[in-house]
Backbone as JSON, one array per atom type, in Angstrom:
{
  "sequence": "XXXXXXXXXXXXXXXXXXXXXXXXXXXXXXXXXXXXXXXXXXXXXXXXXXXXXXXXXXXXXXXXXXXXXXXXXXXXXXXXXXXXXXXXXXXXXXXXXXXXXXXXXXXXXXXXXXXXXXXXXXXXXXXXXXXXXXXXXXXXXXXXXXXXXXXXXXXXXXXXXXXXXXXXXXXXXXXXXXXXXXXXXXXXXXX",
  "N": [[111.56, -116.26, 74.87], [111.46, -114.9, 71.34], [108.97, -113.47, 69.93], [107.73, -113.23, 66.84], [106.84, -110.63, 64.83], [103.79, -109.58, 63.05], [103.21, -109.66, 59.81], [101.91, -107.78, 58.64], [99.97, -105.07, 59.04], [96.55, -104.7, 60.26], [94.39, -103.21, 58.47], [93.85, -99.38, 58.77], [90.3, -98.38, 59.31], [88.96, -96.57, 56.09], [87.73, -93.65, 55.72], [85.77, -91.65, 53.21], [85.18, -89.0, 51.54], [82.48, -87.17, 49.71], [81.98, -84.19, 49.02], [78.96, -81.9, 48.19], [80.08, -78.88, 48.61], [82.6, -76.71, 47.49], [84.51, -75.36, 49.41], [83.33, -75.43, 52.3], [82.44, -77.56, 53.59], [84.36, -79.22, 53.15], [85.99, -77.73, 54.56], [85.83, -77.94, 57.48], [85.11, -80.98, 57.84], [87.96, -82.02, 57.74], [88.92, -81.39, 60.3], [88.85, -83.6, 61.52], [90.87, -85.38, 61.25], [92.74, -88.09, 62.55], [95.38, -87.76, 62.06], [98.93, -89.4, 62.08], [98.54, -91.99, 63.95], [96.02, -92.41, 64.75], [93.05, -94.26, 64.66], [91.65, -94.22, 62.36], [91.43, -92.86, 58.81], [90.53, -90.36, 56.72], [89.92, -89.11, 53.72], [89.06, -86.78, 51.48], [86.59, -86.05, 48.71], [86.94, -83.02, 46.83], [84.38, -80.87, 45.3], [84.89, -79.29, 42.27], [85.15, -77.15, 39.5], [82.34, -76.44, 39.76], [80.9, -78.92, 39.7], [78.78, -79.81, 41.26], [75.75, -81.46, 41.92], [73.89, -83.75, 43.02], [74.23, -86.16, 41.69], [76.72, -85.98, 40.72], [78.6, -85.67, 42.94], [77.98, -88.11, 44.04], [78.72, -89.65, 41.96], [81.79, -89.35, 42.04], [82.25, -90.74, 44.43], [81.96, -93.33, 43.02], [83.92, -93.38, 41.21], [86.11, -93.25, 42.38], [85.97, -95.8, 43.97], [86.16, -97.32, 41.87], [88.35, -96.88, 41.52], [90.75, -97.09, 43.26], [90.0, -99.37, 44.71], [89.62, -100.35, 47.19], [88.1, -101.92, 49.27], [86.56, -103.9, 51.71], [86.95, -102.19, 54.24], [86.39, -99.87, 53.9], [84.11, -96.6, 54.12], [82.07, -94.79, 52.55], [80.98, -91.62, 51.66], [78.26, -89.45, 51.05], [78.19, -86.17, 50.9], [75.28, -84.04, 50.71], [73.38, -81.17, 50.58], [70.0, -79.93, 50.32], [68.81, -77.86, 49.66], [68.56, -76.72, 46.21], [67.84, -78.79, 44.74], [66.1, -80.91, 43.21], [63.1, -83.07, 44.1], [63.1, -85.76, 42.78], [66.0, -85.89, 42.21], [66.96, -86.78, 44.56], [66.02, -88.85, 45.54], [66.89, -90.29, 43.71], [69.77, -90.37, 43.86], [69.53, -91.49, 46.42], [68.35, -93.96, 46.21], [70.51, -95.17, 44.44], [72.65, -95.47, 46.23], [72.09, -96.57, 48.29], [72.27, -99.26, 46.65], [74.65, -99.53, 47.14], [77.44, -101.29, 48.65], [78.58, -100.51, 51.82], [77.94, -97.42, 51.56], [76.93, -94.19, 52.37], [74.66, -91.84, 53.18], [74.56, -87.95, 53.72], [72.71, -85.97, 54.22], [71.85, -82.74, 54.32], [69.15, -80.05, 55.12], [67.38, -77.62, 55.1], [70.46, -76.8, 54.3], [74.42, -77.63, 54.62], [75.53, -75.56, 56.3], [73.19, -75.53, 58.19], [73.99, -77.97, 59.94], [76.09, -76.75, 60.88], [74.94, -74.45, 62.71], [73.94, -75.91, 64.59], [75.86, -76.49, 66.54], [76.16, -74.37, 68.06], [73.48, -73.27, 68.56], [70.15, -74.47, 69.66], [67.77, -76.06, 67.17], [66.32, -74.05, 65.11], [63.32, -72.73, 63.03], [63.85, -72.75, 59.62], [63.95, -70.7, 56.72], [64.55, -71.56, 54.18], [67.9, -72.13, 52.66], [69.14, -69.26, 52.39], [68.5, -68.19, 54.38], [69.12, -69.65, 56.6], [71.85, -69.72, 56.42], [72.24, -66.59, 56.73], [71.51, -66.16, 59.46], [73.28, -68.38, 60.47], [75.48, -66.71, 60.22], [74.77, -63.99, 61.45], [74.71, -65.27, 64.62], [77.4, -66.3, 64.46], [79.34, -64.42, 63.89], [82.15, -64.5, 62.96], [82.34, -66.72, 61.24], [82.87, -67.06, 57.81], [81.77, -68.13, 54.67], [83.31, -71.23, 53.34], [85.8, -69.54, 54.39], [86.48, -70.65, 57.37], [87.39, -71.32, 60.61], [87.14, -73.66, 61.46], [87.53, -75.31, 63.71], [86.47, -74.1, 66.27], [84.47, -75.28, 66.04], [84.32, -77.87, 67.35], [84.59, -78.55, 70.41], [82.01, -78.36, 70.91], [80.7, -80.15, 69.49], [79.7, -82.98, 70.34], [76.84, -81.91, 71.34], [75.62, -80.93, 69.1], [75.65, -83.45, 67.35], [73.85, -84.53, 69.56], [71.48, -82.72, 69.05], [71.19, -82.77, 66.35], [69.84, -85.77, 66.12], [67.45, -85.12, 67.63], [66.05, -84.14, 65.54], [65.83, -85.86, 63.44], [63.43, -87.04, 62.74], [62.02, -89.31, 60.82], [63.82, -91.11, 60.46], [64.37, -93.79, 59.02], [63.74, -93.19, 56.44], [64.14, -92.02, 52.75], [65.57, -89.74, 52.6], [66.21, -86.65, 54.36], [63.09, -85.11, 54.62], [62.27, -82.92, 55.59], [63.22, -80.21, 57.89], [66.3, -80.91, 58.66], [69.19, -82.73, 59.34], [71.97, -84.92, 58.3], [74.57, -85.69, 59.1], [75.45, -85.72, 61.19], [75.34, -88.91, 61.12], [77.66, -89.57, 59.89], [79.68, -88.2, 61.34], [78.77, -89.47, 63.82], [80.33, -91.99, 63.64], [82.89, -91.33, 62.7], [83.77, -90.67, 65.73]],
  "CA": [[111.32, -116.63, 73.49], [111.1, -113.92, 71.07], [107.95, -113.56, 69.07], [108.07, -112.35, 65.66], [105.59, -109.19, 64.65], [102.81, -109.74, 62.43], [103.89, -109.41, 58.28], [101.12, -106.61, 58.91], [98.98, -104.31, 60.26], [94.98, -104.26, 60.59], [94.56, -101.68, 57.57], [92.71, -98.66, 59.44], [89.04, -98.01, 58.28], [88.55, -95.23, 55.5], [86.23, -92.62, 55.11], [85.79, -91.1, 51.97], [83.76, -88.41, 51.75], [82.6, -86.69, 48.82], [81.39, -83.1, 49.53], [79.26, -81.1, 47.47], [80.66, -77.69, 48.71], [83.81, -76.62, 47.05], [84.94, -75.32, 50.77], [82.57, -75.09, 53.46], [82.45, -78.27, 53.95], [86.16, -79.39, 53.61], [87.29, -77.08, 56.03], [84.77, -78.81, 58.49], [85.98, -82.11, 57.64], [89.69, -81.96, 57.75], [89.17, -81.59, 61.66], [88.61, -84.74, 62.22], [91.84, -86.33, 60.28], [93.17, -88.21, 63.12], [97.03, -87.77, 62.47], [99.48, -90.71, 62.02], [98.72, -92.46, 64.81], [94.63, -92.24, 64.65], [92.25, -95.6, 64.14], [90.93, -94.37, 60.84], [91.73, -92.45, 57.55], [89.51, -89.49, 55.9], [90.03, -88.41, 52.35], [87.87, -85.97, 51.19], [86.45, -85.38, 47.25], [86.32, -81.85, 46.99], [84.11, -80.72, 44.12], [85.85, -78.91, 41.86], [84.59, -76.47, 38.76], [80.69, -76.32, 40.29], [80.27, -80.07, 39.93], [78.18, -80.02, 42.63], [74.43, -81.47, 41.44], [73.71, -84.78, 43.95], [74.87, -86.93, 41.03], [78.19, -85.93, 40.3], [78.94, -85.72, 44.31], [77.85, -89.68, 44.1], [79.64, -89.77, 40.78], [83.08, -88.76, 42.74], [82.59, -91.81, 45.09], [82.06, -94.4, 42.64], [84.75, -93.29, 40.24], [87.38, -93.35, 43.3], [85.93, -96.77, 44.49], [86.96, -98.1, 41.16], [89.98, -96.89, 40.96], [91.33, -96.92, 44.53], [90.16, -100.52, 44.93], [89.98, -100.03, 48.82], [87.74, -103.2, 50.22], [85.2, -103.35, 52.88], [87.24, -102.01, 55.55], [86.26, -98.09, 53.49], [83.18, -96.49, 54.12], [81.2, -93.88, 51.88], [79.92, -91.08, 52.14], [77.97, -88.27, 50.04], [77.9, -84.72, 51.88], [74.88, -83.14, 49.81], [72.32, -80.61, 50.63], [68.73, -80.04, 49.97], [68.13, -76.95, 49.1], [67.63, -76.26, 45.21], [67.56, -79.97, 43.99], [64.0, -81.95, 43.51], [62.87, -84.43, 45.26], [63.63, -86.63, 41.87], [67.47, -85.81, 41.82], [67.61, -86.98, 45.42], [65.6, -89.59, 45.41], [67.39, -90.97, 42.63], [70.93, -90.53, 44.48], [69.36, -92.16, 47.7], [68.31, -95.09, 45.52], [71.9, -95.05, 43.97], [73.31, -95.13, 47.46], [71.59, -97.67, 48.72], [72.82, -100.39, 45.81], [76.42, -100.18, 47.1], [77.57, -101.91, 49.75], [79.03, -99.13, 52.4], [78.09, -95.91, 51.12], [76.03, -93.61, 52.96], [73.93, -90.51, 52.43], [74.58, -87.27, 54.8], [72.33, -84.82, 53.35], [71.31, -81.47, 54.99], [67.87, -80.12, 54.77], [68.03, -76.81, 53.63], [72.17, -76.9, 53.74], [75.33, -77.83, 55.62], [74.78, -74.67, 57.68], [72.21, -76.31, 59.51], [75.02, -78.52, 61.43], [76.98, -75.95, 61.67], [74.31, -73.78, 63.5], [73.48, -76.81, 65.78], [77.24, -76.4, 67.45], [76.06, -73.15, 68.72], [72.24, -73.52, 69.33], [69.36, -75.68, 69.49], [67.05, -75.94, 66.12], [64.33, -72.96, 64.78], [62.62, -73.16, 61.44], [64.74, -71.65, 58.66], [63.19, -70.15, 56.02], [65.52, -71.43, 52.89], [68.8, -72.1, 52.83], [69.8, -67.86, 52.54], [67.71, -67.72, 55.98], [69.96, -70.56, 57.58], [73.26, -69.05, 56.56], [71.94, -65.18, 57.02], [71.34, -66.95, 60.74], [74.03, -68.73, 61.15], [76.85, -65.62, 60.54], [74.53, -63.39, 63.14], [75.34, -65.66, 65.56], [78.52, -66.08, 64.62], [80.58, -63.12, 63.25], [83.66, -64.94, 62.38], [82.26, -67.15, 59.86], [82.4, -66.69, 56.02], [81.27, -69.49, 53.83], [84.69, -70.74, 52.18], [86.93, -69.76, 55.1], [85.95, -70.37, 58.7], [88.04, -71.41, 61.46], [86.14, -74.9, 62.26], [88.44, -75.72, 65.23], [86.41, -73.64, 67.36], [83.22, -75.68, 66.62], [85.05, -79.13, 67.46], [84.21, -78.32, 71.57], [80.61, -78.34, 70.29], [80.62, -81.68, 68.51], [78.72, -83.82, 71.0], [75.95, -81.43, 71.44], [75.41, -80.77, 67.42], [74.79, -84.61, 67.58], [72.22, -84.69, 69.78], [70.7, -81.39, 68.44], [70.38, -83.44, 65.11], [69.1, -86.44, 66.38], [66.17, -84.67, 67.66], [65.52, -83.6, 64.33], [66.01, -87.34, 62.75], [62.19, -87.81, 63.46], [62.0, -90.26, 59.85], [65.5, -92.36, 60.75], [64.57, -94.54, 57.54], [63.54, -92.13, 54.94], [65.54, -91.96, 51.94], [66.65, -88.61, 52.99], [65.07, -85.71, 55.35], [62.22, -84.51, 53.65], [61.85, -81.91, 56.66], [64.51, -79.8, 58.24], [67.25, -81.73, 59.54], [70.66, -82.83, 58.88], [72.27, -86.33, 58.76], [75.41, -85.73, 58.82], [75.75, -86.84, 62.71], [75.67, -90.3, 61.25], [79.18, -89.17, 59.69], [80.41, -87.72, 62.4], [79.04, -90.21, 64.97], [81.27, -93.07, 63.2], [84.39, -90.92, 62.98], [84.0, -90.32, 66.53]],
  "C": [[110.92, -115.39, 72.7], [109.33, -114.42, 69.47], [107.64, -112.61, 67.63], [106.48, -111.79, 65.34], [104.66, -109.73, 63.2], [103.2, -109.53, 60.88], [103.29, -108.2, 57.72], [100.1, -106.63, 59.35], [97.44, -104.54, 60.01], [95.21, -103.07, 59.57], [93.2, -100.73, 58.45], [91.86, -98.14, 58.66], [89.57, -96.48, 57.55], [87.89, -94.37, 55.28], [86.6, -92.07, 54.31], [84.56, -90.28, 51.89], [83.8, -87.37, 50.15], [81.37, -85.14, 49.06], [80.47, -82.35, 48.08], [79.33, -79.79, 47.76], [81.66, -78.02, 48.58], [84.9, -76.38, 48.62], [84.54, -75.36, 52.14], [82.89, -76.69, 54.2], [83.43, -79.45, 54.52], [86.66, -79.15, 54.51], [86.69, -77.65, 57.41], [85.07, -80.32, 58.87], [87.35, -82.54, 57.98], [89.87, -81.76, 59.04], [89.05, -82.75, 61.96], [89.12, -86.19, 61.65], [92.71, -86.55, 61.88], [94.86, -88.16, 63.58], [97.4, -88.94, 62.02], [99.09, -92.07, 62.93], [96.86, -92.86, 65.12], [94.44, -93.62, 64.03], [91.66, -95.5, 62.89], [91.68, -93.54, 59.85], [90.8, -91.72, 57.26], [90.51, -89.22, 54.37], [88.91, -87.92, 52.0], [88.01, -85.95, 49.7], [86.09, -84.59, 47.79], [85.52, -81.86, 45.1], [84.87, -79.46, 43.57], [84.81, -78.36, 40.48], [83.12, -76.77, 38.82], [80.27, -77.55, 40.04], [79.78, -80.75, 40.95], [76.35, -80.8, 42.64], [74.79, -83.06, 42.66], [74.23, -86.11, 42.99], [76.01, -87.24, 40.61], [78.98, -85.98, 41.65], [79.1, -87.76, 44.06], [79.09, -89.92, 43.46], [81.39, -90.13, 41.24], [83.45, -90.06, 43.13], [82.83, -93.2, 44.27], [83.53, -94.45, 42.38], [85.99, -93.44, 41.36], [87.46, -94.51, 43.76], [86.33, -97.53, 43.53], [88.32, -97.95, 41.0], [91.03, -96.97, 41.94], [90.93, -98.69, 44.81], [90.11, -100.95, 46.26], [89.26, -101.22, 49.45], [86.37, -103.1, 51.33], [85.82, -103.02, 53.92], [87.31, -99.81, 55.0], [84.85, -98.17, 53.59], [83.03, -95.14, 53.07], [80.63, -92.92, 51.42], [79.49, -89.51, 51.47], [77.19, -86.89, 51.32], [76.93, -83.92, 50.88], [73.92, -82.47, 50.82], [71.42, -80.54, 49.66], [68.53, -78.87, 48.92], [68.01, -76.61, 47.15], [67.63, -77.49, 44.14], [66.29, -80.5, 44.27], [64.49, -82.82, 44.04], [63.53, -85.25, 44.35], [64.71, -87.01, 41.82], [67.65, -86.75, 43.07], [66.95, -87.9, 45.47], [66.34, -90.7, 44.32], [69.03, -91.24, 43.03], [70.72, -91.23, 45.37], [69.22, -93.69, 46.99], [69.52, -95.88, 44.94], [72.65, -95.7, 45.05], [73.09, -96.41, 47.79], [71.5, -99.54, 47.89], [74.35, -100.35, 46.38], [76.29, -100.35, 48.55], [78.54, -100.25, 50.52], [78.84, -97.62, 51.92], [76.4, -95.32, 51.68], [76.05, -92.05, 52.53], [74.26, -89.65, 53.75], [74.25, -86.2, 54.31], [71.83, -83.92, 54.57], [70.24, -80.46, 53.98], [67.58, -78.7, 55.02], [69.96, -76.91, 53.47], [72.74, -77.07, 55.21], [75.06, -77.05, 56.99], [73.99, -74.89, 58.96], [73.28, -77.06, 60.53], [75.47, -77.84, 61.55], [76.46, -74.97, 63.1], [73.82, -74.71, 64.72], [74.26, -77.39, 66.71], [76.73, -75.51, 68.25], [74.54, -72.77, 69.18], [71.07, -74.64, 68.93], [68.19, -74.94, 67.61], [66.14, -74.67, 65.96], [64.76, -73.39, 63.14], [63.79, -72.02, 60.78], [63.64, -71.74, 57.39], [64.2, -70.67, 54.49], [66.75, -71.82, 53.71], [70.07, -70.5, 52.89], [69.57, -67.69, 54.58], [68.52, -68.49, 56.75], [71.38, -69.75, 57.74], [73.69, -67.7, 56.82], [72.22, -65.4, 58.66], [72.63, -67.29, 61.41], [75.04, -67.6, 61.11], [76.4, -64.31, 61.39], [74.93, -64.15, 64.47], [76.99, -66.45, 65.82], [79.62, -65.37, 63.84], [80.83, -63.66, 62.06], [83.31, -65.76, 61.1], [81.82, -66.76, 58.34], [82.69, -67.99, 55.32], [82.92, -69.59, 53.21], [85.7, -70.65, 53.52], [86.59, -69.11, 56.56], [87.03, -71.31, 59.5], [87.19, -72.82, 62.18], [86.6, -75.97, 63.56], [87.5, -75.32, 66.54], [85.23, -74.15, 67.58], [83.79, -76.94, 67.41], [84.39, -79.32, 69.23], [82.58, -78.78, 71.78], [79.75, -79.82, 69.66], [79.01, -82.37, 68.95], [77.02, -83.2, 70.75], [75.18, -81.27, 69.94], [74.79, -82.65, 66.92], [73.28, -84.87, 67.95], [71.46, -83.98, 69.23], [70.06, -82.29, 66.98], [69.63, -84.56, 64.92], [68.0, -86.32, 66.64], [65.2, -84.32, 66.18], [64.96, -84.91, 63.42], [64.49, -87.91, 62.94], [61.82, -88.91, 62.06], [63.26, -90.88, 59.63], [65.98, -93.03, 59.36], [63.71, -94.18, 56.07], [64.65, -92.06, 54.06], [66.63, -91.02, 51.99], [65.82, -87.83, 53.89], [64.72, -84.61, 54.8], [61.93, -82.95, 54.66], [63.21, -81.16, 57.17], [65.15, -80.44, 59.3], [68.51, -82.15, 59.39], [71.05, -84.29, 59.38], [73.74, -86.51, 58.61], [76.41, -86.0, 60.27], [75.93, -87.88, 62.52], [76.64, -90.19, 60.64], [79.64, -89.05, 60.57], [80.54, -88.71, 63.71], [80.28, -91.94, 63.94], [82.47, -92.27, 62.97], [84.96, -90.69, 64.8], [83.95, -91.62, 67.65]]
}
């Protein structure tokens, strides 16, 4: 007996991520676009002429969720760092965040950098966000903010997880008031 095929498919989840680095963060991202054949979907907002402030990052997501129309099978998600926004701005995005259904916060506490440096070793105090990224290109050459080769952290993944989980010591804080990075809870749902 033949059995006729479904009229369609299971639409595969979306991530949507809205970065605010113009490249650092993109090129970081875009590893982990599964192909044709992959269980999910990424699209990235890049920011674009320095609209980078924790509001206009948000801003990105709404304005695409109205107009893309995508459903609850898309998730969320604002890539900001800490370093030279108040508590107010972010506090006020976390609050933001936390009115929409699926949309999550993955802020880094002074900056992205921080995950990146937690591919390649375990946590120390950074001094700023210059002191993280001064840091992170001693221990690794090859990278320059903007255009790094993020294939070669990918090996690294798992460990950069745990590394940030340790850090996660306030789980349900609006964001991490201390140095830490939450951008494992991105990563662990793409993975």
């Amino acid at each position: 007996m033949l059995r006729r095929r479904p009229a369609y498919k299971n639409p595969k989840r979306l991530f949507v991520i809205s970065t605010e680095g113009e490249k650092t963060e993109p090129i970081y991202f875009e590893e982990f676009h599964p192909g044709r054949d992959g269980g999910y979907r990424i699209h990235i907002l890049r920011t674009l002429n320095g609209k980078s402030c924790p509001r206009e990052v948000l801003e990105r997501l709404i304005q695409y969720e109205k107009k893309a129309r995508l459903g609850s099978n898309t998730e969320y998600w604002a890539v900001i760092d800490r370093d030279a926004w108040s508590a107010a701005e972010l506090d006020d995005v976390s609050r933001e965040i936390a009115k929409h259904e699926n949309y999550h916060l993955a802020l880094s506490n002074p900056c992205f950098e921080l995950w990146l440096w937690l591919h390649l070793r375990h946590n120390r105090p950074f001094n700023g966000r210059q002191d993280c990224q001064r840091s992170l290109i001693r221990e690794w050459p090859d990278f320059v903010k903007g255009d790094y080769d993020a294939s070669k952290l990918m090996p690294m993944v798992q460990q950069a997880c745990e590394r940030a989980k340790e850090l996660d010591v306030a789980p349900d804080a609006k964001w991490p008031e201390e140095q830490a990075t939450w951008v494992y809870r991105l990563i662990e749902r793409l993975r």
